[in-house]
C-alpha positions as CSV (number, residue, x, y, z in Angstrom):
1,X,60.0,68.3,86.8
2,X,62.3,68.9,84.3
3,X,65.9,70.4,84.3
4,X,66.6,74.2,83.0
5,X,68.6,72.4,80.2
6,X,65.8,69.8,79.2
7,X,63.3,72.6,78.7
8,X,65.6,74.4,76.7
9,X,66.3,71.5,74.9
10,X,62.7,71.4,74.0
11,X,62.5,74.8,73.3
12,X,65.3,75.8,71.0
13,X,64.5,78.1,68.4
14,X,61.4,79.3,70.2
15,X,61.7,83.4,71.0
16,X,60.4,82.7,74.3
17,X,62.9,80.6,75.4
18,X,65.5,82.3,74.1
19,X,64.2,85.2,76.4
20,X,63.8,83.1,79.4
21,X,67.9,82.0,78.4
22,X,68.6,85.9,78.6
23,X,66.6,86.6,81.7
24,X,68.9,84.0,83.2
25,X,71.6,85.5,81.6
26,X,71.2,88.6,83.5
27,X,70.7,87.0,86.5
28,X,74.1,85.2,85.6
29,X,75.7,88.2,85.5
30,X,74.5,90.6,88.2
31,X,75.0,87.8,90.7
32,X,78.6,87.2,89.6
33,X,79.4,90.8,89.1
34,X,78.1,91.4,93.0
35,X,79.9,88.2,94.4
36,X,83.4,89.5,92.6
37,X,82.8,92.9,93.8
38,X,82.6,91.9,97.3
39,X,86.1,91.6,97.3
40,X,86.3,87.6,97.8
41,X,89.4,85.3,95.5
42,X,87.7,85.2,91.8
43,X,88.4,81.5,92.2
44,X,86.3,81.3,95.8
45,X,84.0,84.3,94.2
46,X,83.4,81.3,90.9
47,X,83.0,78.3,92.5
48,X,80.2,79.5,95.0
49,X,78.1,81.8,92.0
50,X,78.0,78.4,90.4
51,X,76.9,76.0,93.1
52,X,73.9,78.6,94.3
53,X,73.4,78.4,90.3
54,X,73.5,74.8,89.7
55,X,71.3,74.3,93.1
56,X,68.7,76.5,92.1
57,X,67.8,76.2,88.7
58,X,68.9,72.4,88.7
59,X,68.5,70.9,92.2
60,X,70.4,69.6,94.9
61,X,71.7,66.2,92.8
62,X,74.3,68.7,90.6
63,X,76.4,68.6,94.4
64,X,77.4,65.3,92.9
65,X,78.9,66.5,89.8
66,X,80.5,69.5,91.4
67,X,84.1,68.0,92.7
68,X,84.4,65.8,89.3
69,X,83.6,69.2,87.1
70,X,86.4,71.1,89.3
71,X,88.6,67.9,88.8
72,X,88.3,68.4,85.0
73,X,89.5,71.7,84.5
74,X,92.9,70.6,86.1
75,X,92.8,67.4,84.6
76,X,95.2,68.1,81.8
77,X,98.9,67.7,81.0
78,X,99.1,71.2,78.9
79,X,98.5,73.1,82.5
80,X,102.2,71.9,83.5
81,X,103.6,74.1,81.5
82,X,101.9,77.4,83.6
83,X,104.1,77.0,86.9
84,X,106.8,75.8,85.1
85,X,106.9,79.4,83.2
86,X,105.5,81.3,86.1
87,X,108.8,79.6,87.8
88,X,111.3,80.6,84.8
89,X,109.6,84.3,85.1
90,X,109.8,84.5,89.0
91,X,113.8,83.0,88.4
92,X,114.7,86.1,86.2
93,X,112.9,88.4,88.3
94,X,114.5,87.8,91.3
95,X,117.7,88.2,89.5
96,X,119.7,91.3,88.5
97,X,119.0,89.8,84.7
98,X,116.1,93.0,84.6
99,X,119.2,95.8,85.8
100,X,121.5,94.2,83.1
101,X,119.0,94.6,80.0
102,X,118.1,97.9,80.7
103,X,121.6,98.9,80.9
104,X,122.8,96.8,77.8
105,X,119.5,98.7,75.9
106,X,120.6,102.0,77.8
107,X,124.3,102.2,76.5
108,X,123.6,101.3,72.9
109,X,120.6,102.8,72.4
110,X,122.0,106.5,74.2
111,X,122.3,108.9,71.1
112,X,118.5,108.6,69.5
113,X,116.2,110.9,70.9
114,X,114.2,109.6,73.6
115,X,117.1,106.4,73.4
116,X,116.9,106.3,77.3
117,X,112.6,105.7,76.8
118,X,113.3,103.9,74.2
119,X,115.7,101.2,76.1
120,X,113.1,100.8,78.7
121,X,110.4,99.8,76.4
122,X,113.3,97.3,74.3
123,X,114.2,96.2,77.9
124,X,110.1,96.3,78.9
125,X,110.3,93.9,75.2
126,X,113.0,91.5,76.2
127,X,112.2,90.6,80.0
128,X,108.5,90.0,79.4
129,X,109.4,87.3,76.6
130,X,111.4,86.3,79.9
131,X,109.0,86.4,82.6
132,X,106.0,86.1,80.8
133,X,104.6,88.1,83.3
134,X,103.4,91.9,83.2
135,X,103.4,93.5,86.8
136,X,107.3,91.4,87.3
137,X,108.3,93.6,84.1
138,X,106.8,96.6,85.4
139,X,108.4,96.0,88.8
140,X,112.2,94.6,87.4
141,X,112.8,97.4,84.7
142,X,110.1,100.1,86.4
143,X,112.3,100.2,89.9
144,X,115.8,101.0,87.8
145,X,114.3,102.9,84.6
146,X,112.0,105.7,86.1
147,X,114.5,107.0,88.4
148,X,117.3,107.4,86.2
149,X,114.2,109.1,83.1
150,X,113.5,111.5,85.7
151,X,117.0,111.9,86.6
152,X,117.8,112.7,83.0
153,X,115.5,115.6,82.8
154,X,112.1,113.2,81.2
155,X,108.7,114.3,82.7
156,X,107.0,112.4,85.3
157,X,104.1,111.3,82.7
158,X,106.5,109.6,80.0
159,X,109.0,108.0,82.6
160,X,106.0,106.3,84.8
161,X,103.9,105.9,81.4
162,X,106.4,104.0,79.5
163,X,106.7,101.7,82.3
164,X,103.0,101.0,82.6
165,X,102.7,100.3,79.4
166,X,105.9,98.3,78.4
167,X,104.9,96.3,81.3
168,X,101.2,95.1,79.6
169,X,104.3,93.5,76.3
170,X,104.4,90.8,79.1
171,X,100.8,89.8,78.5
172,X,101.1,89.1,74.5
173,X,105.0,88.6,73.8
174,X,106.0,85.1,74.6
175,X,105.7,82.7,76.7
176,X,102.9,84.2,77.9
177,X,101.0,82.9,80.4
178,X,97.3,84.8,79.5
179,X,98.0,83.1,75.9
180,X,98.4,79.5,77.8
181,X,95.3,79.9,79.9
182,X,93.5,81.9,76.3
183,X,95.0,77.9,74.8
184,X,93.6,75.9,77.6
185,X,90.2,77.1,77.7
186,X,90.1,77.2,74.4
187,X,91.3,74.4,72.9
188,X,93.5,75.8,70.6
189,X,97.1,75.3,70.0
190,X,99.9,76.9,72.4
191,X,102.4,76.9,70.0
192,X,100.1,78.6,67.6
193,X,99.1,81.3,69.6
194,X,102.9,82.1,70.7
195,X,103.8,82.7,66.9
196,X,100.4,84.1,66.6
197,X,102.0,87.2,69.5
198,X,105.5,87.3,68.9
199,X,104.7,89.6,65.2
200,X,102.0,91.6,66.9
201,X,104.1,91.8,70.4
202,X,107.3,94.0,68.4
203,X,104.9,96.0,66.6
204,X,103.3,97.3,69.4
205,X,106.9,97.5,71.5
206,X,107.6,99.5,67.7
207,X,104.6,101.5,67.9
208,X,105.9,102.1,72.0
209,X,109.3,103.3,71.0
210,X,107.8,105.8,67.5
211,X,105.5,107.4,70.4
212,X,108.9,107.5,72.5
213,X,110.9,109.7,69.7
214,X,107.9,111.7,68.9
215,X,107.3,112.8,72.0
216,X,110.9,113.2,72.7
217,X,111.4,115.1,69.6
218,X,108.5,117.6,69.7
219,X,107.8,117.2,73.1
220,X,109.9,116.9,75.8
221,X,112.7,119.6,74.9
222,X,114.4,119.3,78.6
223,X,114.9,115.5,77.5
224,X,117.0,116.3,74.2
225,X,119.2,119.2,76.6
226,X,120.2,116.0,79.2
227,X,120.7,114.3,75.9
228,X,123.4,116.3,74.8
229,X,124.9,116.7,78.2
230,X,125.3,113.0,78.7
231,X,128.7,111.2,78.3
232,X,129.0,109.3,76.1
233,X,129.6,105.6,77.1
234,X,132.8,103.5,75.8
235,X,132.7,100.7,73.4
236,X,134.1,98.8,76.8
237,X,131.2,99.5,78.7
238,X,128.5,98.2,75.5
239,X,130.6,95.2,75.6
240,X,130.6,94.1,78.8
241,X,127.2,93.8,79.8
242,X,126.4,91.3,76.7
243,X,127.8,87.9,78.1
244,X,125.4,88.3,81.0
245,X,122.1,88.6,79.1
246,X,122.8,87.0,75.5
247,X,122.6,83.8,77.3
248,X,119.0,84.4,78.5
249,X,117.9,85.7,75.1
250,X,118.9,82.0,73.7
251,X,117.3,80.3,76.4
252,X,114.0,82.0,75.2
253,X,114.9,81.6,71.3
254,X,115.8,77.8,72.4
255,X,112.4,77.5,74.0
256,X,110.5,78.7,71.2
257,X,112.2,76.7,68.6
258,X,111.6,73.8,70.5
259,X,108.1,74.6,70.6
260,X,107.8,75.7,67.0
261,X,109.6,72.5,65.2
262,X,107.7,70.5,67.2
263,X,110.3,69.2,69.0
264,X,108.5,69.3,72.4
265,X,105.1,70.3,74.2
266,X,104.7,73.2,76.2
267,X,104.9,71.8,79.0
268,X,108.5,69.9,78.4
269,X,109.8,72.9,77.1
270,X,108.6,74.8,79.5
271,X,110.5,72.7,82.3
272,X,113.6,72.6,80.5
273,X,113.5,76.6,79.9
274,X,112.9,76.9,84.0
275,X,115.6,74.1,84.7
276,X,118.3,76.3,82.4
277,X,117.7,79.5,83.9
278,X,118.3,78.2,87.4
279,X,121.7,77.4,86.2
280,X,122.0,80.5,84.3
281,X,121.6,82.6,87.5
282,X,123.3,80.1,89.8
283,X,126.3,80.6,86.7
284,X,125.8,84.3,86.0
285,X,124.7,85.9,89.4
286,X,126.0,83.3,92.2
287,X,122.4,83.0,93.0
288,X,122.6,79.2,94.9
289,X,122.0,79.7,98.0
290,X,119.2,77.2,99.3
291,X,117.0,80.2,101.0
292,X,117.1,82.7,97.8
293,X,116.3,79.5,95.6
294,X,113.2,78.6,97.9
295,X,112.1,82.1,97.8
296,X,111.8,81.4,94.3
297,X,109.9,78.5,94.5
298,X,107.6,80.0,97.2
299,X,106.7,83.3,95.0
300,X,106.0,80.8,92.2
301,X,103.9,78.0,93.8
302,X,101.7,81.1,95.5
303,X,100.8,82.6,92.0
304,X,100.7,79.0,89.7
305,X,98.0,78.3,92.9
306,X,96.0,80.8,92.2
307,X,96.1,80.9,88.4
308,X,95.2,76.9,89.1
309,X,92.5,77.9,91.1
310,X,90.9,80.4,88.7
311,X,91.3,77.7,86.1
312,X,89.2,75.3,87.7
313,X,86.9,77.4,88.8
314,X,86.2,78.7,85.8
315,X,85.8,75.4,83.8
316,X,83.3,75.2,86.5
317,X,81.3,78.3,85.7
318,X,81.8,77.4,82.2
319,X,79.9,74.4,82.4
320,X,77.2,75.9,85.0
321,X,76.6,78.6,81.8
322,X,76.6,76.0,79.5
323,X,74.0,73.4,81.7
324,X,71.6,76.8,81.5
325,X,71.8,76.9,78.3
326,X,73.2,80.1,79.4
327,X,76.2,80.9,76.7
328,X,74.2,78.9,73.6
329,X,71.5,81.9,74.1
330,X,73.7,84.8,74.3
331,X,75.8,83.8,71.3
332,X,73.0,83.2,69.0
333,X,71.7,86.5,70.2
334,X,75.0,88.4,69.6
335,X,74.8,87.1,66.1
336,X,71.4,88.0,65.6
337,X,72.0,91.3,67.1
338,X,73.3,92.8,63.5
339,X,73.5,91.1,60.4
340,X,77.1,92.9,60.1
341,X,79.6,90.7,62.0
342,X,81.7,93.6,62.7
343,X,79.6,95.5,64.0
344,X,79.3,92.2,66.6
345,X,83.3,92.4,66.6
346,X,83.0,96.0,67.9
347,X,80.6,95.5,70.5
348,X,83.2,92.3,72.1
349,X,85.9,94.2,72.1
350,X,84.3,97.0,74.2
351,X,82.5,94.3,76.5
352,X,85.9,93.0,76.9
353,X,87.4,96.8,77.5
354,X,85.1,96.4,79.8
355,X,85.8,93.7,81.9
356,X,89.6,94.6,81.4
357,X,89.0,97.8,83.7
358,X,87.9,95.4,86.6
359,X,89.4,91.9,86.6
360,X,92.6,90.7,85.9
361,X,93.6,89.1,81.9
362,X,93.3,85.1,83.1
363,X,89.8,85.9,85.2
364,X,88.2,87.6,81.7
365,X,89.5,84.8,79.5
366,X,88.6,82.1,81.8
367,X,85.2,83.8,82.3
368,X,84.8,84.5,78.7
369,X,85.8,82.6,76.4
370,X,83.2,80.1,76.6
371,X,80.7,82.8,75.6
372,X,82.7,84.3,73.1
373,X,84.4,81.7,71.2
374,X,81.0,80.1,69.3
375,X,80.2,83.7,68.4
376,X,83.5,84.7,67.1
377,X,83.7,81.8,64.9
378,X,80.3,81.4,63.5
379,X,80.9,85.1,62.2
380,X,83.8,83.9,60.3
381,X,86.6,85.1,62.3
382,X,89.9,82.8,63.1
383,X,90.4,82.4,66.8
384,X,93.6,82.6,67.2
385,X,93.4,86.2,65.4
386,X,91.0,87.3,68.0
387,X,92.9,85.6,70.9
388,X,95.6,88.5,70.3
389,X,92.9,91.2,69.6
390,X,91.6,89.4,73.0
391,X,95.3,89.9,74.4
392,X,95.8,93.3,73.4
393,X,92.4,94.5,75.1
394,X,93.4,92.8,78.2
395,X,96.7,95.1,77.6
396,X,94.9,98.2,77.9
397,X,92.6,96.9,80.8
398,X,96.1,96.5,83.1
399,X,96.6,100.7,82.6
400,X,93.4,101.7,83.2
401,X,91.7,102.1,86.4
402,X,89.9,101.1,88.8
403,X,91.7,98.0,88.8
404,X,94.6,98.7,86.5
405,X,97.3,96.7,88.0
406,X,100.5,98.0,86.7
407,X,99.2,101.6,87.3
408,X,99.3,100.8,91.5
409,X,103.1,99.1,91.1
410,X,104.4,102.2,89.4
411,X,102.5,103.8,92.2
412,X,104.2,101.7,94.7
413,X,107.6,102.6,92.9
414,X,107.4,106.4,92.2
415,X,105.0,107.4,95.5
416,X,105.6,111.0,95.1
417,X,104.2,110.9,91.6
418,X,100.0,110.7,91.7
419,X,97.9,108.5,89.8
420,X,96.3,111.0,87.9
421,X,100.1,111.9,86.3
422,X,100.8,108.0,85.7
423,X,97.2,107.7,84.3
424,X,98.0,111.3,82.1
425,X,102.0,109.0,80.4
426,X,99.9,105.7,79.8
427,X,96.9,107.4,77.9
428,X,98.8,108.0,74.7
429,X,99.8,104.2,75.1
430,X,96.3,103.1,75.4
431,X,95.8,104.9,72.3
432,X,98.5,103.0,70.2
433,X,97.3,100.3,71.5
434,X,93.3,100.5,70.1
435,X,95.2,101.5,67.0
436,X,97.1,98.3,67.3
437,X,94.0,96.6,66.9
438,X,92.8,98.8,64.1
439,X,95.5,97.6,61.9
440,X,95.3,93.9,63.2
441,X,91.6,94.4,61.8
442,X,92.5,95.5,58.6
443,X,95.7,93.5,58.3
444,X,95.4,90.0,59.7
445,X,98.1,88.5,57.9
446,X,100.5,90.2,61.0
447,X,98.8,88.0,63.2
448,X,98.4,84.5,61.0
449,X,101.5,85.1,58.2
450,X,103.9,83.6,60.8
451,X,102.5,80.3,62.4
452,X,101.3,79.7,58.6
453,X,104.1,80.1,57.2
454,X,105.9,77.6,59.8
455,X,103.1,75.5,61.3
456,X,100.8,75.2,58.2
457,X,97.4,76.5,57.9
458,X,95.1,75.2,60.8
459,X,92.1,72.7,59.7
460,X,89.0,74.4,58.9
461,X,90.7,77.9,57.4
């Protein structure tokens, strides 16, 4: 008998095998969509859709490739640099670093028109390029920032919307872990894909804070009367609150030079930034004590785990897709689909709108990129473009339901405000943010002008 990937092998170009790829293809999915659905770990959910896989259309013998395959997707020096981040992140988050930006952003931002939104989305900005991590934005500036909107006469939708939405920044401004796991699977360059974010990641915080003085302007007339009631705070009180977060700020810009010049890898960098803010909160918030610091470490080890395990499991699924000649069929069959490669573009990103409503950024990447990544570049597009058209998709999939994440921790932070009223504050976000893409479509250059200009073009573009 031959394998599924011998006949295919056989077979390529024929129509009917790339049917029979398709039919599998479906198959593929239903059977993972189920298996997720049930509620089980993605990575638990991954590794068993691809053993039944492997076993049945390839026999029992693919057992003995199954731990060395898992192995693999670990097996790599670049993945050091996730915990190490995750650990930086969790070290700021469990610090009052989150209080003191917003009320840095708060006092010197105080006499525009919707300055109070704005400050959360510059603080939203600042401590996802610290944390690299969405829901630990949403939850550090989210818990301070919507009580003292609504305090200050802003409506329940724009003080829990902002939030929710400044929160998804986390996702695309670096270090960001879903553009590490985007470079892993990929095999494209970290470094590249940070500078590739950080231009797109402040236009979208921009696009944030133009929504925040519209709305603010034209809007929300009960936020302008607080405005003018407010007093005014001293030069004193802007002053004092800088020592404690300028030092964090140069931690980051430190990081990313070191990554940029080439200096260091990810992952050395990576250590050093989570070594220096250690110190920085032992220095700056007396935060020493051997119990808070292994509280830390705990919070950190349980999510790098679980992003590990994801990984692993998906370079497993990746290759059980691959062995069934699975993703080989469905690109050349998105690229067939229309002889206009946007019009392919356009059906990918609301596949991957898609997915964003039900799984988290690092399971669709991990899932997808596989798939995706032949398509996108056999139609001409750069990948590490798409990875933040990838990135900013993910975005909107973290404020939308069923499984938007950061809707449920404002949720958990405002519980006398309902869903529907978060869901109402993000929608204009989402909105900025498909227009986001819109311009990134017609304007690359915002994505690829930066690491060119610093890194050089990449080899083959």
């Amino acid at each position: 008998q031959k394998t599924a990937y011998e006949i295919s092998a056989c077979l390529v170009g024929s129509e009917m095998c790339i049917r029979d790829r398709l039919i599998i293809a479906i198959i593929v999915a239903v059977f993972t969509l189920i298996v997720l659905f049930s509620g089980i770990p993605i990575a638990f959910g991954l590794s068993f859709v691809s053993i039944v896989l492997l076993v049945s259309f390839e026999g029992f013998q693919m057992l003995d490739v199954f731990a060395e395959t898992f192995y693999a997707g670990l097996n790599s020096f670049v993945l050091l640099s996730i915990p190490m981040f995750i650990l930086m992140g969790m070290a700021v988050a469990n610090s009052p670093a989150g209080k003191d930006l917003y009320t840095g952003l708060d006092r010197w931002l105080w006499r525009l028109p919707g300055g109070l939104v704005i400050s959360n989305i510059g603080a939203c900005s600042i401590f996802a390029a610290l944390s690299g991590s969405s829901p630990a934005t949403c939850a550090a500036i989210g818990t301070m920032g919507i009580p003292e909107m609504r305090k200050r006469g802003y409506s329940d939708q724009i003080a829990t919307g902002t939030i929710a939405a400044g929160g998804t920044l986390g996702v695309l401004i670096p270090p960001s872990i879903v553009l590490i796991v985007y470079g892993i699977a990929t095999g494209t360059s970290i470094g590249r894909l940070f500078l590739c974010g950080l231009v797109p990641g402040f236009m979208l915080a921009g696009m944030f804070a133009i929504w925040a003085l519209i709305h603010s302007y034209f809007i929300d007339k009960d936020a302008a009367k607080a405005l003018r009631n407010r007093t005014p705070p001293t030069l004193r009180e802007k002053l004092e609150v800088l020592p404690r977060v300028l030092p964090f700020l140069a931690i980051i810009a430190g990081v990313l030079y070191v990554l940029y010049g080439g200096v260091a890898t990810p992952s050395e960098a990576s250590g050093v930034g989570a070594f220096l803010v250690f110190v920085l909160i032992a220095i700056v918030y007396k935060i020493y004590q051997p119990k808070k610091i292994w509280n830390i470490v705990k919070v950190s080890m349980k999510e790098s785990v679980m992003i590990m395990f994801i990984i692993a499991a998906s370079y497993l699924f990746a290759f059980t897709l691959s062995q069934l000649y699975v993703t080989q069929s469905l690109a050349q069959s998105m690229v067939e689909l229309s002889s206009n490669k946007w019009v392919v573009f356009l059906l990918i990103n609301i596949f991957l709108l898609i997915a964003g409503f039900f799984l988290p950024p690092v399971a669709v990447i991990v899932m997808t990129s596989a798939i995706l990544l032949p398509v996108i570049t056999t139609l001409g597009f750069d990948p590490y473009w798409f990875a933040i058209v990838f990135t900013i998709n993910m975005e909107i999939g973290l404020i939308t339901p069923p499984v938007g994440l950061n809707l449920y921790i404002i949720k958990g932070i405002t519980p006398d405000v309902s869903l529907s009223e978060i869901l109402k504050g993000s929608i204009p976000f989402m909105i900025i943010m498909a227009l986001a893409i819109l311009i990134l479509c017609i304007f690359p250059e915002i994505v690829t002008w930066l690491p060119d200009k610093i890194m050089g073009k990449p080899l083959g573009y």
